[in-house]
C-alpha positions in Angstrom: 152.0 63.9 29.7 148.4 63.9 28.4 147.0 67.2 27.0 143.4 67.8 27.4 142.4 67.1 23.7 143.9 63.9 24.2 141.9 62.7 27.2 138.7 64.3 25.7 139.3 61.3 23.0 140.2 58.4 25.2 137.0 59.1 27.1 135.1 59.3 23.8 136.7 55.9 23.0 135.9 54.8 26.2 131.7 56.3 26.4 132.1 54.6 23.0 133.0 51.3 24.3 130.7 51.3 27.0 128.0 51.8 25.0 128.8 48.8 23.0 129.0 46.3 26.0 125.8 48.0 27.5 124.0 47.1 23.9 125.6 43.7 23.8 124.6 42.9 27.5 121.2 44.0 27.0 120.5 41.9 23.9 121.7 38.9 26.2 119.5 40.0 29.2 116.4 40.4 26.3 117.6 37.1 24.9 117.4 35.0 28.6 114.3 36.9 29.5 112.7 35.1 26.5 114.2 32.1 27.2 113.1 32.4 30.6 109.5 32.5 29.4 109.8 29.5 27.1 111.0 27.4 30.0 108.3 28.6 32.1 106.2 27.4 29.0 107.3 24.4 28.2 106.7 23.5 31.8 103.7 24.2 31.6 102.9 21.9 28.7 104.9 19.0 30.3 102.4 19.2 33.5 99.6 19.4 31.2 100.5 16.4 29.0 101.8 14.6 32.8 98.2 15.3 33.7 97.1 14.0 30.7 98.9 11.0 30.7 98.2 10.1 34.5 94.3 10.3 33.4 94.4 7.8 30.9 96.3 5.5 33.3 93.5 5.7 35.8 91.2 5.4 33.1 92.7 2.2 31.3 92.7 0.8 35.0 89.1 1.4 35.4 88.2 -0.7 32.7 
């Protein structure tokens, strides 16, 4: 049987650990959000430099 002591330091062990995997998930979830906004960057370029691109088509056939 479990005395009282004894549970009092599994669920430290336990706060302990979920603590740890609440850290760990909310570096990942800090880590996509950037990542998130890079993408959202980098799309942004692309449809500039598409824009870009499509310009100097129309322009080289205009000549």
């Amino acid at each position: 049987m479990v005395s009282g002591d004894d549970d009092d330091v599994i669920m430290k062990a336990v706060e302990d650990r979920v603590k740890q995997w609440k850290d760990v998930f909310k570096a990942k979830d800090d880590e996509i959000d950037d990542l998130k906004r890079k993408i959202i960057s980098l799309h942004d370029k692309l449809q500039i430099y598409s824009m870009e691109d499509q310009k100097a088509d129309v322009t080289a056939l205009n000549k």
